[in-house]
PDB file of N, CA, C and O in Angstrom:
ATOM      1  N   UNK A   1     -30.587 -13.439-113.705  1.00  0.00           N
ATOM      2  CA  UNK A   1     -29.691 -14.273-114.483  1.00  0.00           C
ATOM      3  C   UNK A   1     -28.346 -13.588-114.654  1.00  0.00           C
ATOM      4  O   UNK A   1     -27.248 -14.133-114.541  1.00  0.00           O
ATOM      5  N   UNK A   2     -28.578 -12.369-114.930  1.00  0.00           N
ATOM      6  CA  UNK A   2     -27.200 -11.249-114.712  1.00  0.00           C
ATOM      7  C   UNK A   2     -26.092 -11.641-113.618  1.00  0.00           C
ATOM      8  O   UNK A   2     -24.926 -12.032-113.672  1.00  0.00           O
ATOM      9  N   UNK A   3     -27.107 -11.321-112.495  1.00  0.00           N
ATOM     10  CA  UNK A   3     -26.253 -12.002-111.015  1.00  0.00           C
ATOM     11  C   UNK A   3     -25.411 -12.844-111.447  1.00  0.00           C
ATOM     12  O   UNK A   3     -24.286 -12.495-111.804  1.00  0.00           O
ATOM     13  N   UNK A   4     -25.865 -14.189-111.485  1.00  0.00           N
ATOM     14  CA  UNK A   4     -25.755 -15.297-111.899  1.00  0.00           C
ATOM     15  C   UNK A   4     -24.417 -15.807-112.706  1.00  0.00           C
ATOM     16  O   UNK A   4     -23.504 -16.597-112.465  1.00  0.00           O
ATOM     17  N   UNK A   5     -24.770 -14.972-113.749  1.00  0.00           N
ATOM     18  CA  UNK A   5     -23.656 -14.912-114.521  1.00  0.00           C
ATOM     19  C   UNK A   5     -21.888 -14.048-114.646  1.00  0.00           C
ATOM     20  O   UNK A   5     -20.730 -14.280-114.995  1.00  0.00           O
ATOM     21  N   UNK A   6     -22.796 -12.932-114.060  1.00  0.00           N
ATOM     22  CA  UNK A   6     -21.307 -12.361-113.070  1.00  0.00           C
ATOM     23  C   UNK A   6     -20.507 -13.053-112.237  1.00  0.00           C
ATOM     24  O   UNK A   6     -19.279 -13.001-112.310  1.00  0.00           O
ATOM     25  N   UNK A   7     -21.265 -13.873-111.237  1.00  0.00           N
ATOM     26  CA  UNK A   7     -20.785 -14.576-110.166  1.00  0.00           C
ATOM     27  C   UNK A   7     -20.113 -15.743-111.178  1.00  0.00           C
ATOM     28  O   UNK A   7     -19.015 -16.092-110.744  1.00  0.00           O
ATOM     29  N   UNK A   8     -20.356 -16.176-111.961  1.00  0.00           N
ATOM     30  CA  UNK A   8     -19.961 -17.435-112.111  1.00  0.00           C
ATOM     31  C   UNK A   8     -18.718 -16.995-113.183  1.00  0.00           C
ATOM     32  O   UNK A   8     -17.811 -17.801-113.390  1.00  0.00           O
ATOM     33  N   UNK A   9     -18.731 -15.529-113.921  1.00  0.00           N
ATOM     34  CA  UNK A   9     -17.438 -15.021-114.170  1.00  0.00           C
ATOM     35  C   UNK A   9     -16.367 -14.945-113.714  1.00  0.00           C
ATOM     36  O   UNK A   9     -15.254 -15.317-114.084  1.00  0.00           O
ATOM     37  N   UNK A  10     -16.938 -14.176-112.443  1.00  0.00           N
ATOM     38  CA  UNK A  10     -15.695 -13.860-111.197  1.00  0.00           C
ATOM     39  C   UNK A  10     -15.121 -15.391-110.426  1.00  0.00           C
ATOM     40  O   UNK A  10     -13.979 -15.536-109.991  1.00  0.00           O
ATOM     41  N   UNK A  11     -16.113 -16.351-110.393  1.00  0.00           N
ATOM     42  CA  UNK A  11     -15.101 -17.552-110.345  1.00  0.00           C
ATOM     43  C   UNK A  11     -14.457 -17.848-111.339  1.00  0.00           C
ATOM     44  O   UNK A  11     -13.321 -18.238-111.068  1.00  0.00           O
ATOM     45  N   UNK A  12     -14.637 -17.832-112.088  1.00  0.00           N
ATOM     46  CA  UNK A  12     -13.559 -18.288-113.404  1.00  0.00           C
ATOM     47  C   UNK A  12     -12.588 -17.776-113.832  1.00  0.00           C
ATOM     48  O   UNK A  12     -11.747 -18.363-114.513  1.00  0.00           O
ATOM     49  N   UNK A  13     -12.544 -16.415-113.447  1.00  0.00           N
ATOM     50  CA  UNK A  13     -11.234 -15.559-113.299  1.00  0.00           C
ATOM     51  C   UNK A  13     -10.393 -15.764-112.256  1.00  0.00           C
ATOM     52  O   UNK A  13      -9.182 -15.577-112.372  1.00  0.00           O
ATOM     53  N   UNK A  14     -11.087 -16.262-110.879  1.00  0.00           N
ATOM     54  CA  UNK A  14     -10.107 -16.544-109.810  1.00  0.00           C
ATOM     55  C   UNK A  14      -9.480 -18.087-109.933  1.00  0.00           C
ATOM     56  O   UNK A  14      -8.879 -18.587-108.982  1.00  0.00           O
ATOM     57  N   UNK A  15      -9.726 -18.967-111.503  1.00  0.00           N
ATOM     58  CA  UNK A  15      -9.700 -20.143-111.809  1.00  0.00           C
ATOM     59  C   UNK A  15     -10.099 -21.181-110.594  1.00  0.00           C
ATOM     60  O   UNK A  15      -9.351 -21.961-110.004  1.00  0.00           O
ATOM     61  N   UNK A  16     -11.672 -20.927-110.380  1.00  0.00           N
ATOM     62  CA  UNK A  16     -12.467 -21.926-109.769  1.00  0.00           C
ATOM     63  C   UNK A  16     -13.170 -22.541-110.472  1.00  0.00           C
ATOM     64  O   UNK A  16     -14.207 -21.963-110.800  1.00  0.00           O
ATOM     65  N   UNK A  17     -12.954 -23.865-110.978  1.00  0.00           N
ATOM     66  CA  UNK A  17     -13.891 -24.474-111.469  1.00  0.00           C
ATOM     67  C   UNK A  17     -15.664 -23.816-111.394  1.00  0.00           C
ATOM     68  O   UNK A  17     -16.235 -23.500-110.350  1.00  0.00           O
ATOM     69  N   UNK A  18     -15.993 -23.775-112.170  1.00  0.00           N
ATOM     70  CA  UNK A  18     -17.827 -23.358-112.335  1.00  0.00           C
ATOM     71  C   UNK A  18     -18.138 -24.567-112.725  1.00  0.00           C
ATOM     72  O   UNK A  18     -17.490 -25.142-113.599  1.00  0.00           O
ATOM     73  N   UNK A  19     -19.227 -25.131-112.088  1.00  0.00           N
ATOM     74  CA  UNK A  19     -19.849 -26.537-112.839  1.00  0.00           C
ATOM     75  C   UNK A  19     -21.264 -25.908-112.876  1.00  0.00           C
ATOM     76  O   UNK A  19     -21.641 -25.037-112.092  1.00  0.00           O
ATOM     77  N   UNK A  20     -22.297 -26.652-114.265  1.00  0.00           N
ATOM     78  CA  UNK A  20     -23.583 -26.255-114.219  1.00  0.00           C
ATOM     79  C   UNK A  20     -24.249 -27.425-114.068  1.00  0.00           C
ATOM     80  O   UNK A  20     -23.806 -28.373-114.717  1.00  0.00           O
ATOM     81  N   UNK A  21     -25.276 -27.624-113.324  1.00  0.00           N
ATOM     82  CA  UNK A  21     -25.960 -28.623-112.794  1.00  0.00           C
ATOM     83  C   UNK A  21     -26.705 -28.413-113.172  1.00  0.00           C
ATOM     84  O   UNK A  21     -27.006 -27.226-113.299  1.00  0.00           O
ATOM     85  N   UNK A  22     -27.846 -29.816-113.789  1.00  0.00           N
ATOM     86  CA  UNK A  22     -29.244 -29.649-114.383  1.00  0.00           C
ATOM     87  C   UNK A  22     -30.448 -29.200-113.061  1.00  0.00           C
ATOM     88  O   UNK A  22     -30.134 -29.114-111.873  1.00  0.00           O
ATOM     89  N   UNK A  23     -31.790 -28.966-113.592  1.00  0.00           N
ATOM     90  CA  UNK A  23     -32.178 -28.472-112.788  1.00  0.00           C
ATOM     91  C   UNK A  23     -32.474 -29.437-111.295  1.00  0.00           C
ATOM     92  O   UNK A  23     -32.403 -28.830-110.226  1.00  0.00           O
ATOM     93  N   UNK A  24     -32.786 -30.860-111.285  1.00  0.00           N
ATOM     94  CA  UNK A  24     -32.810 -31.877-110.201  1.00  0.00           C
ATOM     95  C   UNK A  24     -31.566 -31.544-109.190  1.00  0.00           C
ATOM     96  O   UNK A  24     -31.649 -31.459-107.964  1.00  0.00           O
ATOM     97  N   UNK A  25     -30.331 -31.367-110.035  1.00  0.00           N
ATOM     98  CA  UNK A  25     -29.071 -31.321-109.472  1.00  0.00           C
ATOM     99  C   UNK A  25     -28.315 -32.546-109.125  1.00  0.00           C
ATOM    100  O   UNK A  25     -27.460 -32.882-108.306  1.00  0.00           O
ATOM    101  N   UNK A  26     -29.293 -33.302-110.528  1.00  0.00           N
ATOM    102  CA  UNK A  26     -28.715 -35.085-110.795  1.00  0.00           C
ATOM    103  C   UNK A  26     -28.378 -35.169-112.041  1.00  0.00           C
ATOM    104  O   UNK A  26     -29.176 -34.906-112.940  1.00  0.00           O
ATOM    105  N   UNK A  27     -27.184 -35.535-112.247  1.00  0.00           N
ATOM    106  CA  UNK A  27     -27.309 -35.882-113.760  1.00  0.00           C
ATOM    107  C   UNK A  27     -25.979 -35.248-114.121  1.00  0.00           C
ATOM    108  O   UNK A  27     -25.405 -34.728-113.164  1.00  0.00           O
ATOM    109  N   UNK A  28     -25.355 -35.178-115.315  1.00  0.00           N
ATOM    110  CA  UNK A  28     -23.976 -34.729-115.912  1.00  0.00           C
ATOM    111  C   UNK A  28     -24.248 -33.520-115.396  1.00  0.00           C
ATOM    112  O   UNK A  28     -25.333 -32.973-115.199  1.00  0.00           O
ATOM    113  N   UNK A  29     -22.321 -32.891-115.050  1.00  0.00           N
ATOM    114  CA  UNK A  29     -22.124 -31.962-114.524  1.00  0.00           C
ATOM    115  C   UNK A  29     -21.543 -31.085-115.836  1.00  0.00           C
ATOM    116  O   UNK A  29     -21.615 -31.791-116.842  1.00  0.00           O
ATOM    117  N   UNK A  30     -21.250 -30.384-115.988  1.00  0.00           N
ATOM    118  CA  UNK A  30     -20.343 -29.357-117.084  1.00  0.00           C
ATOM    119  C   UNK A  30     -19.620 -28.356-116.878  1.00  0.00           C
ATOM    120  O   UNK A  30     -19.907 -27.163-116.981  1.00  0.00           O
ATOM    121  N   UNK A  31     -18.500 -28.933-116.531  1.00  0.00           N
ATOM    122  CA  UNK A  31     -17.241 -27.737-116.548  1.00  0.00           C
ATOM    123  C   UNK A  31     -17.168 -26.448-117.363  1.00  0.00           C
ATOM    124  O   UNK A  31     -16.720 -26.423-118.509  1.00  0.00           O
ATOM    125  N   UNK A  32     -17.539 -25.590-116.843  1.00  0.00           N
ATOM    126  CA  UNK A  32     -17.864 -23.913-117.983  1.00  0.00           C
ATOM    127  C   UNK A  32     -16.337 -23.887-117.776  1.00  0.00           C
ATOM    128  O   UNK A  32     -15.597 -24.497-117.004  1.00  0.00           O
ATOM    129  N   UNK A  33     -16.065 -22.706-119.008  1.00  0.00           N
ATOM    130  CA  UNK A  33     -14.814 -22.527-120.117  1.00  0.00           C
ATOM    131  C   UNK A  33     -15.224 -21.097-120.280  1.00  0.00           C
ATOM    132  O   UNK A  33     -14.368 -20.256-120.555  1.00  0.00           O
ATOM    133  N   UNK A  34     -16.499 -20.767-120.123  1.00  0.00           N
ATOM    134  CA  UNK A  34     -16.873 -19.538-120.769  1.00  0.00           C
ATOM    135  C   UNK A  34     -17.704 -18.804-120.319  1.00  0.00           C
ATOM    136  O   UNK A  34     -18.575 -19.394-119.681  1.00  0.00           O
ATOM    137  N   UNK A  35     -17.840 -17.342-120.411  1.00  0.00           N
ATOM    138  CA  UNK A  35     -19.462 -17.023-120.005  1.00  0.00           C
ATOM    139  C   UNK A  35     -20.420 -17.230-121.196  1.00  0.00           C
ATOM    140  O   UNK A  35     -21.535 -17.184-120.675  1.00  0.00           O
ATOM    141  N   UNK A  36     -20.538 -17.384-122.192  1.00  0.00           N
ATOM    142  CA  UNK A  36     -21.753 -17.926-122.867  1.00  0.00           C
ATOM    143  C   UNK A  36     -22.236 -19.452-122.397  1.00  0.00           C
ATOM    144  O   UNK A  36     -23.371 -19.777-122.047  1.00  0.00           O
ATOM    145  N   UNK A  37     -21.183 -20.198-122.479  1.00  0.00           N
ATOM    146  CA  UNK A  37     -21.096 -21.267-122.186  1.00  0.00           C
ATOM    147  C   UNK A  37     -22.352 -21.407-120.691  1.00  0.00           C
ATOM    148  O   UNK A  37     -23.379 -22.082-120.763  1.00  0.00           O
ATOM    149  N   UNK A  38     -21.894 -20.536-119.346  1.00  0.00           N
ATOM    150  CA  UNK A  38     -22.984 -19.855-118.341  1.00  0.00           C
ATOM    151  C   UNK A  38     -24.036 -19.742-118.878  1.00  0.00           C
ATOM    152  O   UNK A  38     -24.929 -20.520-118.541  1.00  0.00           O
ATOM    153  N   UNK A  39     -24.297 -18.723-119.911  1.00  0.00           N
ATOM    154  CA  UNK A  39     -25.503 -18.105-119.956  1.00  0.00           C
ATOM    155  C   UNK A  39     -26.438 -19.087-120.997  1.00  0.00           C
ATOM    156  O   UNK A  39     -27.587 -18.769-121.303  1.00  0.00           O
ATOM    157  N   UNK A  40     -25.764 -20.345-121.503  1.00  0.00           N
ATOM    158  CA  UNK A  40     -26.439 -21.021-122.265  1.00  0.00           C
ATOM    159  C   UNK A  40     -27.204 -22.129-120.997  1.00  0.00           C
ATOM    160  O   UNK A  40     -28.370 -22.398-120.708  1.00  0.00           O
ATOM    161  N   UNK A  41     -26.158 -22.462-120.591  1.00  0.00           N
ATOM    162  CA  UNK A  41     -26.431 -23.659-119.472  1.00  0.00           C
ATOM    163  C   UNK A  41     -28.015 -23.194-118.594  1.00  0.00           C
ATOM    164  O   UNK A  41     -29.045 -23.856-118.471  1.00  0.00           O
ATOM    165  N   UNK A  42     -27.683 -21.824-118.097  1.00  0.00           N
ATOM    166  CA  UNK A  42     -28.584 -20.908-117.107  1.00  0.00           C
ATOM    167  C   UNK A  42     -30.371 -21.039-117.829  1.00  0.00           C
ATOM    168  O   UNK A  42     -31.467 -21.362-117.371  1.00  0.00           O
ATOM    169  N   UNK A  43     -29.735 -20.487-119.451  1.00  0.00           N
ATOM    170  CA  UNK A  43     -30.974 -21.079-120.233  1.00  0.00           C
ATOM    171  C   UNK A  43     -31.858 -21.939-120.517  1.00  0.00           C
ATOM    172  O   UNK A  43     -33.006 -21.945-120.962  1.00  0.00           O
ATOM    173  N   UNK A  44     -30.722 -23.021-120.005  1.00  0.00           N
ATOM    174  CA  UNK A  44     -31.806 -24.278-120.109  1.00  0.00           C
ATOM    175  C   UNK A  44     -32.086 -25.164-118.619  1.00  0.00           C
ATOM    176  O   UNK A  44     -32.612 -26.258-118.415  1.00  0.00           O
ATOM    177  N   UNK A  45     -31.541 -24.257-117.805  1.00  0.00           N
ATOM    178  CA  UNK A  45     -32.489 -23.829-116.480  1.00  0.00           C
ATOM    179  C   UNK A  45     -31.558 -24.822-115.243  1.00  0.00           C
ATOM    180  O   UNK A  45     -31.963 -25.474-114.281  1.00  0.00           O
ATOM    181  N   UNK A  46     -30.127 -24.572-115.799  1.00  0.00           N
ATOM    182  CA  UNK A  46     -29.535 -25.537-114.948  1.00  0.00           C
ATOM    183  C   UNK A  46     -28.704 -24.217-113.809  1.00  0.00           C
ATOM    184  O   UNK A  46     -29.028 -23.050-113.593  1.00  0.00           O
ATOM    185  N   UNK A  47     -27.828 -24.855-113.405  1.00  0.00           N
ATOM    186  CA  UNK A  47     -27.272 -23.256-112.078  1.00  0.00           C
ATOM    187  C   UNK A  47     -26.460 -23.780-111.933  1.00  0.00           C
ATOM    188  O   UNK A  47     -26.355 -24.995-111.769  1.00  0.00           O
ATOM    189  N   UNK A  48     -25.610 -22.920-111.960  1.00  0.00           N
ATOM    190  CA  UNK A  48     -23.711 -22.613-111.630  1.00  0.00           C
ATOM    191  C   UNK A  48     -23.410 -23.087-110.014  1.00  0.00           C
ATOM    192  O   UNK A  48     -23.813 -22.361-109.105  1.00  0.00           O
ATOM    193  N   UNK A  49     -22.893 -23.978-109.806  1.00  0.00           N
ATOM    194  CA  UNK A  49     -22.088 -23.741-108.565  1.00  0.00           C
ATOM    195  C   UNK A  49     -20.431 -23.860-108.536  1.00  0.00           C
ATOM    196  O   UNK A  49     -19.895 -24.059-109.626  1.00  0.00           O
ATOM    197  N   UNK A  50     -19.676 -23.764-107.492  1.00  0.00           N
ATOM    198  CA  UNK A  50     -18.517 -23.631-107.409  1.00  0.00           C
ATOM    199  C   UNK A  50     -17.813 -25.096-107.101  1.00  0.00           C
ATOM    200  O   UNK A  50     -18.398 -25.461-106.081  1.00  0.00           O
ATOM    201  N   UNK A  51     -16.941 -26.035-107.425  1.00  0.00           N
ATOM    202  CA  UNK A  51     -16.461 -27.254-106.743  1.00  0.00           C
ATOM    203  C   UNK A  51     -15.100 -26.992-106.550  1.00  0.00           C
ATOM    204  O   UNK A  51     -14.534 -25.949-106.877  1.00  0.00           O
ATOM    205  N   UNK A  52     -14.667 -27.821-106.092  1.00  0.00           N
ATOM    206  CA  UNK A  52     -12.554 -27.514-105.404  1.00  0.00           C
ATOM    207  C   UNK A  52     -12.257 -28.479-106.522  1.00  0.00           C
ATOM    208  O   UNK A  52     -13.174 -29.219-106.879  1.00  0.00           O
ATOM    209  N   UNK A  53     -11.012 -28.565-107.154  1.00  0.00           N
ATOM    210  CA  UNK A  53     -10.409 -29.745-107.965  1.00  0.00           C
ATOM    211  C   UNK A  53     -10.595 -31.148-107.315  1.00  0.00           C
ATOM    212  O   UNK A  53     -10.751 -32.253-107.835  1.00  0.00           O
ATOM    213  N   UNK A  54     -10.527 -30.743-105.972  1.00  0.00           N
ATOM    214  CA  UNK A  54     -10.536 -32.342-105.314  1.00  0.00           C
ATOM    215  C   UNK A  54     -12.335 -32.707-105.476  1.00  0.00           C
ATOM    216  O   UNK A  54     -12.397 -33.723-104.784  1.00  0.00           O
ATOM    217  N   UNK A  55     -13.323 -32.534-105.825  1.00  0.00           N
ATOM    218  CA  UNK A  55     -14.112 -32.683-105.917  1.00  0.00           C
ATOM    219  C   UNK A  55     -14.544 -33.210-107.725  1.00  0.00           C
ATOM    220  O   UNK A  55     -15.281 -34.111-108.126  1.00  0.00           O
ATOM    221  N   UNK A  56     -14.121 -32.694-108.103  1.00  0.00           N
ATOM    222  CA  UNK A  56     -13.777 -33.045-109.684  1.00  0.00           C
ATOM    223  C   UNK A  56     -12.991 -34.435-110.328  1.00  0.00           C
ATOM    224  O   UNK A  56     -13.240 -34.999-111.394  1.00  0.00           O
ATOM    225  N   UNK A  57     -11.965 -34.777-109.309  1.00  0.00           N
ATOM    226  CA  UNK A  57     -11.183 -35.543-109.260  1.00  0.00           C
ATOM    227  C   UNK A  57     -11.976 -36.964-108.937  1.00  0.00           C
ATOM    228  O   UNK A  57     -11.874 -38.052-109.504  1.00  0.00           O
ATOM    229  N   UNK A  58     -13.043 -36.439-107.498  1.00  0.00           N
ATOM    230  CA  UNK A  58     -13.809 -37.724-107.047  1.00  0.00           C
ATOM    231  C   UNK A  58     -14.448 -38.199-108.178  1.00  0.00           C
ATOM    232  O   UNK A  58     -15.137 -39.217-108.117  1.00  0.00           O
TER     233      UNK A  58
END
């Protein structure tokens, strides 16, 4: 989960959107702001990936 949460730091410092996806990988997405924000999401068993603005936009 460490991993996890590093990685999804270091995007957010390079201001890449982090979205957390539930665990299906259907359903509301959530723009992280934060690393707790990560490590809460991670908790309830959803996972960080990376999207481009133009993907956000769609």
């Amino acid at each position: 989960m460490d991993a996890l949460l590093r990685w999804a730091c270091r995007a957010q410092n390079a201001a890449t959107p982090v979205v957390l996806v539930g665990p299906s990988g259907v359903g509301k997405t959530h723009l992280v702001r934060s690393a707790l924000a990560v490590r809460q999401g991670l908790s309830m068993g959803q996972k960080p990936r990376l999207v481009s603005a133009a993907n956000l936009m769609a």
